[in-house]
C-alpha positions in Angstrom: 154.2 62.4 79.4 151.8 60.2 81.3 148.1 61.3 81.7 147.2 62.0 85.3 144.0 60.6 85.7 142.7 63.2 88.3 139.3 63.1 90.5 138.2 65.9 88.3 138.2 64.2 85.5 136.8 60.6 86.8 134.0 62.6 87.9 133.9 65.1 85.1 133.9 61.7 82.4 130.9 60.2 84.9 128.9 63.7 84.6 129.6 64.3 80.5 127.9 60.7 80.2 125.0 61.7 82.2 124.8 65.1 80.0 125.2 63.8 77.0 122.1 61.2 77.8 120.2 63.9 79.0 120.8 66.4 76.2 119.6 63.7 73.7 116.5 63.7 76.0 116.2 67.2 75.9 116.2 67.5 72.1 113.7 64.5 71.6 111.7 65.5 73.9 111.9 69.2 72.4 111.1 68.6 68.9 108.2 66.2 70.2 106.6 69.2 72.3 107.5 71.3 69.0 105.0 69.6 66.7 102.3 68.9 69.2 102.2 72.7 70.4 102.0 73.1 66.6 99.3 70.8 66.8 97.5 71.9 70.0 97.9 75.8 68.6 95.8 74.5 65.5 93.4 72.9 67.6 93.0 75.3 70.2 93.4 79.0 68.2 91.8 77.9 64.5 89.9 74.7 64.8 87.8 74.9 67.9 87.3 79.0 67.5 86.1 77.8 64.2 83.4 75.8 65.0 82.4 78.0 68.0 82.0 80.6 65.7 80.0 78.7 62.7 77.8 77.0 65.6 77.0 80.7 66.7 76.4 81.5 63.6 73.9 78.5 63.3 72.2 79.3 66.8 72.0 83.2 65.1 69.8 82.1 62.0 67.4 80.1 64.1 67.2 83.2 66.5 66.2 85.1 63.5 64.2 83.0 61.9 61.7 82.8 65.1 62.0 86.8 65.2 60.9 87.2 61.3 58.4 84.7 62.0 57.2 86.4 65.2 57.2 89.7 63.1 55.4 88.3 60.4 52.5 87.1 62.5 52.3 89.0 65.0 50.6 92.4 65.2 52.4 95.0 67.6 54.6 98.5 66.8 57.7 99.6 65.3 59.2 99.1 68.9 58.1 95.7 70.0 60.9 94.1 71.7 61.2 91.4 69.5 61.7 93.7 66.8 64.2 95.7 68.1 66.1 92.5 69.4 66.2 91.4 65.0 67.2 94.5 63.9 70.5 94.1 66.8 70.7 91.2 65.3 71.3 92.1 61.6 73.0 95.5 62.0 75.4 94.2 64.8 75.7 91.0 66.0 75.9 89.2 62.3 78.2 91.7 61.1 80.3 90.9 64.3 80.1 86.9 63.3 80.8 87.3 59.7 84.0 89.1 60.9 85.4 86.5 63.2 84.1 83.4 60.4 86.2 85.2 57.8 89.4 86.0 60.7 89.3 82.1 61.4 88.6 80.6 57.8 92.1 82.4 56.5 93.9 78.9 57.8 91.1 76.9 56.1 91.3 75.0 53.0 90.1 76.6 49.6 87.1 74.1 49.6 86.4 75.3 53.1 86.8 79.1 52.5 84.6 79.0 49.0 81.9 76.9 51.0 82.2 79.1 53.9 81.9 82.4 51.3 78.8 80.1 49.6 77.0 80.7 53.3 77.5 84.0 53.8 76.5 85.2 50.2 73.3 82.9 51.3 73.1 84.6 54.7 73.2 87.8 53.3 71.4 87.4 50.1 68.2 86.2 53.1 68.9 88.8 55.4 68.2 91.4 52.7 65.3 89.6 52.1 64.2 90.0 55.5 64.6 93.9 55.6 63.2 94.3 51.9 60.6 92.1 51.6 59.3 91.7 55.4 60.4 94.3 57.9 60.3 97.1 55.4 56.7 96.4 54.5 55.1 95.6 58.0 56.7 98.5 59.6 53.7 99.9 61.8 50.8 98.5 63.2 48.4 99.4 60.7 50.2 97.6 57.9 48.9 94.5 59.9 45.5 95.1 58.8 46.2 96.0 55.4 45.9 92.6 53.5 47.2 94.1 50.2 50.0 95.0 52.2 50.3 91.7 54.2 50.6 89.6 50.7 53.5 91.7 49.9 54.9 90.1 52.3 53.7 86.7 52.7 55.4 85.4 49.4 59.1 86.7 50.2 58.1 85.4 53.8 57.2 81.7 52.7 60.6 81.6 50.3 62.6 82.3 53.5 62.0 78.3 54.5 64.0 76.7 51.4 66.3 79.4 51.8 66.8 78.7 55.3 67.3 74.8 54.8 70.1 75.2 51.9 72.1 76.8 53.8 71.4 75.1 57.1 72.4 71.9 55.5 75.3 73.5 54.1 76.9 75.3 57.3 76.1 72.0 59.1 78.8 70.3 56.6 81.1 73.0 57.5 80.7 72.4 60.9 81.1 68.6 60.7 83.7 69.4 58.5 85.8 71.6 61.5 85.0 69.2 63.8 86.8 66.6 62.0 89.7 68.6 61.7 90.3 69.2 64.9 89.7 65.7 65.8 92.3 64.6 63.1 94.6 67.2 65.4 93.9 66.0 68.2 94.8 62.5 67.4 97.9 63.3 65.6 99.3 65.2 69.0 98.2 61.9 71.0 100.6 60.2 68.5 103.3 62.4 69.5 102.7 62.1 73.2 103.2 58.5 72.9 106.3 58.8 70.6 107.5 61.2 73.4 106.4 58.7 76.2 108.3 55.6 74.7 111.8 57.8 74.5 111.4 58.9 78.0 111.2 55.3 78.9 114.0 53.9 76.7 116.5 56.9 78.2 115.2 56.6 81.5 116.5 53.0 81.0 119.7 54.0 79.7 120.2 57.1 82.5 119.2 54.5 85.0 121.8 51.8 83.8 124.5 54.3 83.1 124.2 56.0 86.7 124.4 52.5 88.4 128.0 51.8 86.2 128.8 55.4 87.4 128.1 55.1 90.5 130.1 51.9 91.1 133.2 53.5 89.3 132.8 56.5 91.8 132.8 54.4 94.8 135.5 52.3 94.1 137.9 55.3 92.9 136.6 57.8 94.8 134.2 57.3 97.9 136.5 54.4 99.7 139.3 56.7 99.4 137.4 59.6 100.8 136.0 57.4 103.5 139.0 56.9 104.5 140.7 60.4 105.0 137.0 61.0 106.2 137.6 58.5 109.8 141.1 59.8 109.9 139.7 63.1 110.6 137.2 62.0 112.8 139.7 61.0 114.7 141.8 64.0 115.0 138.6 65.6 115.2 138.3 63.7 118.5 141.7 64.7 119.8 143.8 61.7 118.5 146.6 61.6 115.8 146.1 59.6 113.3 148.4 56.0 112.8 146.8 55.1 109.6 148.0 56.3 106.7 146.3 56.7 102.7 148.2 54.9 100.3 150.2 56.8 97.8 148.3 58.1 95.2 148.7 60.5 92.4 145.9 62.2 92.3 144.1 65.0 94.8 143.3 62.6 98.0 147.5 61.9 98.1 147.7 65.7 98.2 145.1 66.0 100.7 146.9 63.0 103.5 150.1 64.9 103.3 148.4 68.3 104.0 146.7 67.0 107.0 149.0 67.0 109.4 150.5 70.6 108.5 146.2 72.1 109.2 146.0 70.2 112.6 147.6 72.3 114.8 146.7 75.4 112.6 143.3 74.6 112.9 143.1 73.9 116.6 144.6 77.2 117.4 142.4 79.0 114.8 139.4 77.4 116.4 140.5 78.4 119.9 141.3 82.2 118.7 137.3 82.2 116.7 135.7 81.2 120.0 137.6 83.8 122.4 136.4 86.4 119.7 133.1 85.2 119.5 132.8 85.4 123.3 133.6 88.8 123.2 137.3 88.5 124.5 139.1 90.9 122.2 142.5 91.0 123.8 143.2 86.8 123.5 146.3 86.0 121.7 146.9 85.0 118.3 149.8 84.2 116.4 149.3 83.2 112.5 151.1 80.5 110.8 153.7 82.6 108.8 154.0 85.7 107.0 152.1 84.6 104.4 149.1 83.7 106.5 146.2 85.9 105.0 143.5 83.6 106.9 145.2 84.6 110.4 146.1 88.1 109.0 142.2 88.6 108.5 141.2 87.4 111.7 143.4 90.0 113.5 141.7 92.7 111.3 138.5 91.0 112.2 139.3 91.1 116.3 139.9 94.8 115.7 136.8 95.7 113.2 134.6 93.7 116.1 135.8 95.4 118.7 134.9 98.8 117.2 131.8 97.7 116.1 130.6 97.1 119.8 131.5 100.2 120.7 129.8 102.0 117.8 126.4 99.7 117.9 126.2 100.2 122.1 126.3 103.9 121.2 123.7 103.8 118.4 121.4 101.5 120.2 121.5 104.4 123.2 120.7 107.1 120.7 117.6 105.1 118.3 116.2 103.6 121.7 115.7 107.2 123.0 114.5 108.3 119.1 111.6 105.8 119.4 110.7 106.3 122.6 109.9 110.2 121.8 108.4 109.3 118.2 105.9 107.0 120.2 105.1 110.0 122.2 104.3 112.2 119.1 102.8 109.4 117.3 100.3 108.9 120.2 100.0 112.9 120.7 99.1 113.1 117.1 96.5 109.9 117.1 94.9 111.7 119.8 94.3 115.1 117.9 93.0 113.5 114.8 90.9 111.4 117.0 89.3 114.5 118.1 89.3 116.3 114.9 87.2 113.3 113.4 84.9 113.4 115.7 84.7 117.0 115.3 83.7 116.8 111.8 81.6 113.9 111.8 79.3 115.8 114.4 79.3 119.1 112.2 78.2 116.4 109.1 75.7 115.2 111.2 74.7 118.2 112.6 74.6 119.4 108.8 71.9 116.3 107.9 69.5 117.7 110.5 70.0 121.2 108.9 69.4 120.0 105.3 66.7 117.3 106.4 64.8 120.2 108.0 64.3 122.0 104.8 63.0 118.7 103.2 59.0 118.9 103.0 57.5 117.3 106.0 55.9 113.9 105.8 52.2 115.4 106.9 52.9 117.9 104.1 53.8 115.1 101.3 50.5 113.0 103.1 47.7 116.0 102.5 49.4 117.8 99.3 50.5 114.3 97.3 48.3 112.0 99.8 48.9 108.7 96.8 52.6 108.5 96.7 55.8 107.4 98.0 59.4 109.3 98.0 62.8 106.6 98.0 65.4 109.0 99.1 68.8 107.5 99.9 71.4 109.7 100.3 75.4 108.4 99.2 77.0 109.9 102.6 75.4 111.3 106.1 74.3 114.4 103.8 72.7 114.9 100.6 73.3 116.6 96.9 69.6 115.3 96.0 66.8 116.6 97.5 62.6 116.8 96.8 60.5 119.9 96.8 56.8 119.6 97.1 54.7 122.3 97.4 50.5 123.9 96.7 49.9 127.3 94.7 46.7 128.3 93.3 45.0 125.1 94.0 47.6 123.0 92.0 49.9 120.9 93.3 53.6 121.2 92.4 56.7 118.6 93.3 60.4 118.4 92.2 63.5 115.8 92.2 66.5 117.8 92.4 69.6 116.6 91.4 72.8 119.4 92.6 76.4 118.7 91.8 78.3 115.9 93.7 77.0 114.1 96.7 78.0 114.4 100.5 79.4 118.0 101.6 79.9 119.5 98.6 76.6 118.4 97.4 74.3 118.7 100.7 75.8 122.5 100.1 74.4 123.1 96.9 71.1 121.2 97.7 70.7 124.0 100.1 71.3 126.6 98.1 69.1 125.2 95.2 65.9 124.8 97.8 66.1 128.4 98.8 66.7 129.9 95.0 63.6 127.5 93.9 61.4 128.1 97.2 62.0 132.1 96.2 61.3 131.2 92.8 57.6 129.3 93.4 56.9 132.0 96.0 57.9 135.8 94.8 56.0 135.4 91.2 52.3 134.7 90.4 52.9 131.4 87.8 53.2 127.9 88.4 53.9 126.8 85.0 57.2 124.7 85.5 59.2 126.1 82.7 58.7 129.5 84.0 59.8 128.3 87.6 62.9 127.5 85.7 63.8 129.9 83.6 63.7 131.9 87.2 65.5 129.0 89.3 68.0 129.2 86.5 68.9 132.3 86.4 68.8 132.5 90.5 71.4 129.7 90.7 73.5 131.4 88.0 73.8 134.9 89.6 74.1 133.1 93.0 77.0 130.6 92.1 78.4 133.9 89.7 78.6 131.9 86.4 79.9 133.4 83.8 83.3 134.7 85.3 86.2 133.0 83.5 87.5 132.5 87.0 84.2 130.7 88.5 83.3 128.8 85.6 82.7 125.5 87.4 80.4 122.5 86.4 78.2 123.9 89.8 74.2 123.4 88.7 71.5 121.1 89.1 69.6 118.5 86.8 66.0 118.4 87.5 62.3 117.5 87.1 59.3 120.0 87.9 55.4 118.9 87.8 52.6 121.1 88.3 49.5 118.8 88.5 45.7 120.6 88.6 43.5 117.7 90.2 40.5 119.7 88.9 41.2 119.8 85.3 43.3 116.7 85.7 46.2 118.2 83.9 49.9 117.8 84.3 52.7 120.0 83.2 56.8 119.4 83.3 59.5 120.7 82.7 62.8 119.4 83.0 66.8 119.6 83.6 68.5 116.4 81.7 65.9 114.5 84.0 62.9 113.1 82.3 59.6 112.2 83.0 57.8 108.8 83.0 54.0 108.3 82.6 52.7 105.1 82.5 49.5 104.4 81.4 47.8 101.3 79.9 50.8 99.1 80.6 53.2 101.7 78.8 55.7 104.1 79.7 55.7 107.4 77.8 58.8 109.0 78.1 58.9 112.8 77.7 62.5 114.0 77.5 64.0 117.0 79.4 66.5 120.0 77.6 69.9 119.5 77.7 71.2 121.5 79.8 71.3 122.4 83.7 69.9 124.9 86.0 72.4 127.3 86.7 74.9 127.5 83.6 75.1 130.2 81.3 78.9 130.3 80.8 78.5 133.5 79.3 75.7 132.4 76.6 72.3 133.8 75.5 69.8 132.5 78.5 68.1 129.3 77.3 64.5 128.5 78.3 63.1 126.0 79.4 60.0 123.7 77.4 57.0 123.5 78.8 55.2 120.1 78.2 51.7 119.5 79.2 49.4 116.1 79.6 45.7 115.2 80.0 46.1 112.6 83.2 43.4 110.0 83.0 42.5 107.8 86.7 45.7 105.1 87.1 48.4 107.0 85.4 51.2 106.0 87.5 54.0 109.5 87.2 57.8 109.2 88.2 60.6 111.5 88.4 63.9 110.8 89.8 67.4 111.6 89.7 69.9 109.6 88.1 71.5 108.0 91.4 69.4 104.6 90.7 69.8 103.8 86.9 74.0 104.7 87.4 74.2 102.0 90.5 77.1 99.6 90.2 75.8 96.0 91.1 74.6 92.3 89.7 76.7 89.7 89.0 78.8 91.8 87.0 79.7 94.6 88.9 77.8 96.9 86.0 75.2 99.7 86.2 72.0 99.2 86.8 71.4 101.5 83.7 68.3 103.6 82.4 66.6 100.5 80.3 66.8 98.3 83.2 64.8 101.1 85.4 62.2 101.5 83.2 61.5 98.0 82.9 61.6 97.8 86.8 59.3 100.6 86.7 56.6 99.1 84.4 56.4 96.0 86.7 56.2 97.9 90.0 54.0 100.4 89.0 50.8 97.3 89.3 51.7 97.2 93.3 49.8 99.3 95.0 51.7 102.7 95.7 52.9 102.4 99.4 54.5 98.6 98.5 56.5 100.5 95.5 58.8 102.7 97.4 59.9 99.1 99.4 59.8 97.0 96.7 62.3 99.8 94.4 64.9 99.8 97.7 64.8 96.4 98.0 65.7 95.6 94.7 68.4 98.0 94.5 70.3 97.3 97.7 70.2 93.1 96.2 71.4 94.9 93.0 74.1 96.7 94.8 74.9 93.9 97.4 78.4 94.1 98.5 79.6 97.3 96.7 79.3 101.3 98.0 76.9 103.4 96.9 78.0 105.3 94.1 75.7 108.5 94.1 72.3 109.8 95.7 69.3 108.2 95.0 65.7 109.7 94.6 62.9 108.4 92.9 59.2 109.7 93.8 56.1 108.4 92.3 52.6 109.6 92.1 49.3 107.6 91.5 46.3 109.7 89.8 43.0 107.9 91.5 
């Protein structure tokens, strides 16, 4: 039987050359990208990592080395910052190196790993050195002066140097040794690149020449043909039979010139029925080829389905018409009364601020009972959960930062509770030590807010800080909820801490009291209490808190302006700190200046 060399397959042998060029291609160019992600992976995830981390671990020893040094020589407390910054960096941030120099050096050589080992034995065996032999014997500031004590030291101290070299010169050969590798890497995927390049030329050659050869088989077997048949329809397409006529062939285009003639008058009367649908005329005539006709069957069903359609979607498009006009109404109804309830509530809040700003202490009263200080209160919302107290008993002079549960509403409610508890407190006994205040504000709140019920045991209290000062014996006591007090005197802060727990929470627990703390105040002792609104601001670069480190920093440079500039100068650097982002809680600070 002779092979019938059909269009199909002309084009389907033109196509399997062009896939079978592109598959070898694909394969070259596969196991090419292969080995260089190989490569690149190497580089990227063991070699670079690797000298990141030994160069960190280079720029840590010369960090330490200046911080024992700076210990060494210089004379200054257990807490100097530069001490606290070596201990970090030998408890934490080594440890954290060592870890990610022993994570990478698993896809090293042996050499590499026993050097690397070598250096960290060396690392270690000097770091020990430094907490033995330095750190632990100048550990205060007296040991300074001690000279017996200081040449202790000073040996271990000078054999640091040649310790400090060996393995310097040693981690520098592992570096340059890392560094080479993934050089060597990098060059060997280069290599592969321009292996991959020079096939993608050659086959882009051979695609190139093989689709030309293709392409001239196609159009002489194929396109002419088709070109052909193509003006033929053209022609009937233009209302004139065809006299040409294809040759003979046996393939799919012979098959096509003999149908022609039996779709002509088929498709003219299909196109004529389509169009008298289309325009909406449901009731034209149609009569299908035969019996057998599906194409003709389905546009009778399709006449009928249209014409019921219409009906329906003029019916629907009545009904949802009328739906949206009245949802429009309602919507607009309802847009209305919420527009009114808003405003509603956001006069009763504002009305609220006026209530609870009233029972804040006057500014005369702050000027003539705390005449050298500032207050920086910033509430989160139109109303307040912080709020200040300031007050005179006895001749002494008593002031509060009060920090009540949650901010806004909620908050502003509490805040007003709190000052009337405290203000009954102060007023209905005869002390005015602070941790007597309270112990009585504490148990006010608590009988007030009902704690101790299972069914009312809520998180409802406040966090505080209470000072009584006596200008005449130039005393100060505090007392405190969570919030402490800063004094700074000399150039230093000293901290006192506040108890642990809040005003207004027994939960069914003995009472606690609260400590009383009390200071001799000397001229220029700069006093702050505050709540915690300012050190848990989200802001900087980072979006992170501001924190309770970072404040007392601030705090111990502001504290050498004079006091009226401090209140602007802590807003100011709060709202750059915060810049774009909200306010996350209340914020009171209030600082007094003993003259």
């Amino acid at each position: 039987m002779k092979l019938r060399f059909t269009i199909g397959r002309k084009i389907g042998l033109g196509f399997g050359i062009i896939i079978f060029l592109t598959i070898i291609a694909f394969l070259l160019t596969n196991v090419t990208l292969n080995d260089s992600r190989k490569k690149t992976d190497q580089v990227t995830e063991i070699y670079n990592p690797s000298v990141a981390t030994l160069k960190e671990l280079d720029n840590l020893l010369n960090r330490s080395k200046l911080l024992i040094t700076k210990w060494f020589y210089v004379q200054t407390g257990d807490d100097a910052a530069h001490k606290k910054a070596l201990r970090h960096l030998l408890d934490y941030e080594y440890p954290e190196v060592k870890t990610n120099i022993k994570k990478y050096s698993v896809n090293w050589n042996k050499d590499e790993q026993k050097s690397a080992d070598a250096i960290l034995a060396l690392v270690e065996k000097m770091f020990k050195s430094y907490k033995e032999d330095v750190m632990a014997t100048l550990n205060s500031f007296d040991t300074y002066n001690d000279s017996n004590v200081k040449f202790v030291a000073q040996l271990p101290f000078e054999d640091l140097e040649p310790q400090f070299q060996v393995i310097n010169e040693n981690l520098s050969k592992l570096i340059d040794k890392q560094n080479s590798n993934a050089t060597d890497n990098s060059d060997k995927m280069l290599d592969s690149f321009t292996f991959l390049q020079k096939i993608v030329v050659w086959l882009g050659i051979l695609l190139v020449v093989g689709g030309l050869l293709i392409a001239v088989y196609t159009v002489r077997t194929i396109v002419r043909p088709i070109q052909q048949l193509k003006k033929i329809l053209l022609s009937m397409g233009r209302g004139v039979l065809p006299t040409e006529r294809i040759k003979d062939r046996n393939d799919e285009i012979g098959e096509m010139s003999i149908a022609l003639n039996d779709l002509v008058d088929g498709m003219a009367r299909t196109t004529q029925f389509a169009k008298q649908v289309g325009s909406g005329n449901f009731d034209s005539h149609y009569r299908p080829l035969s019996k057998d006709d599906t194409l003709g069957a389905a546009l009778l069903k399709m006449r009928e389905d249209l014409r019921e359609n219409e009906r329906v979607l003029e019916a629907k498009v009545i009904e949802r018409t009328e739906e949206v006009v009245r949802q429009k109404e309602e919507i607009e109804t309802k847009n209305e009364e919420l527009e009114v309830l808003y405003k509603h509530v956001t006069d009763s809040i504002k009305y609220a601020k006026r209530i609870q700003e009233a029972i804040l202490p006057p500014d005369s009263l702050v000027k003539r009972v705390l005449p050298n200080s500032f207050v920086l209160y910033k509430p989160k919302d139109i109303v307040s959960g912080d709020f200040y107290w300031i007050d005179e008993k006895d001749g002494k002079t008593m002031f509060a930062a009060v920090d009540c549960t949650g901010h806004g509403v909620p908050g502003a409610f509490m805040s007003i509770v709190g000052y009337n508890i405290l203000k009954h407190s102060v007023n209905n006994n005869n002390f005015t030590t602070p941790s007597l205040i309270l112990d009585a504000l504490n148990e006010g709140v608590s009988e007030t807010l009902h704690h101790g019920h299972e069914e009312s045991q809520a998180k409802d209290g406040m966090d505080l800080s209470f000072c009584t000062i006596d200008y005449n014996a130039m005393e100060l006591q505090y007392a405190g909820a969570f919030n402490p007090l800063y004094v700074i005197r000399d150039g230093q802060l000293i901290q006192t801490k506040a108890d642990k727990f809040p005003i207004g929470l027994f939960l069914g627990e003995e009472k606690k009291k609260f400590t009383n703390h009390t200071f001799k105040l000397q001229q220029g002792d700069v006093i702050y209490i505050f709540s915690d609104g300012y050190a848990d601001q989200f802001g900087g670069p980072n979006g992170k808190k501001f924190m309770a480190n970072h404040f007392r920093d601030l705090l111990l440079d502001v504290h050498k302006h004079p006091i009226d500039k401090q209140k602007e100068f802590l807003n100011q650097t709060i709202e750059e700190w915060r810049g774009p982002l909200d306010q996350v809680d209340d914020i009171l600070v209030i600082g007094v200046k003993i003259q």
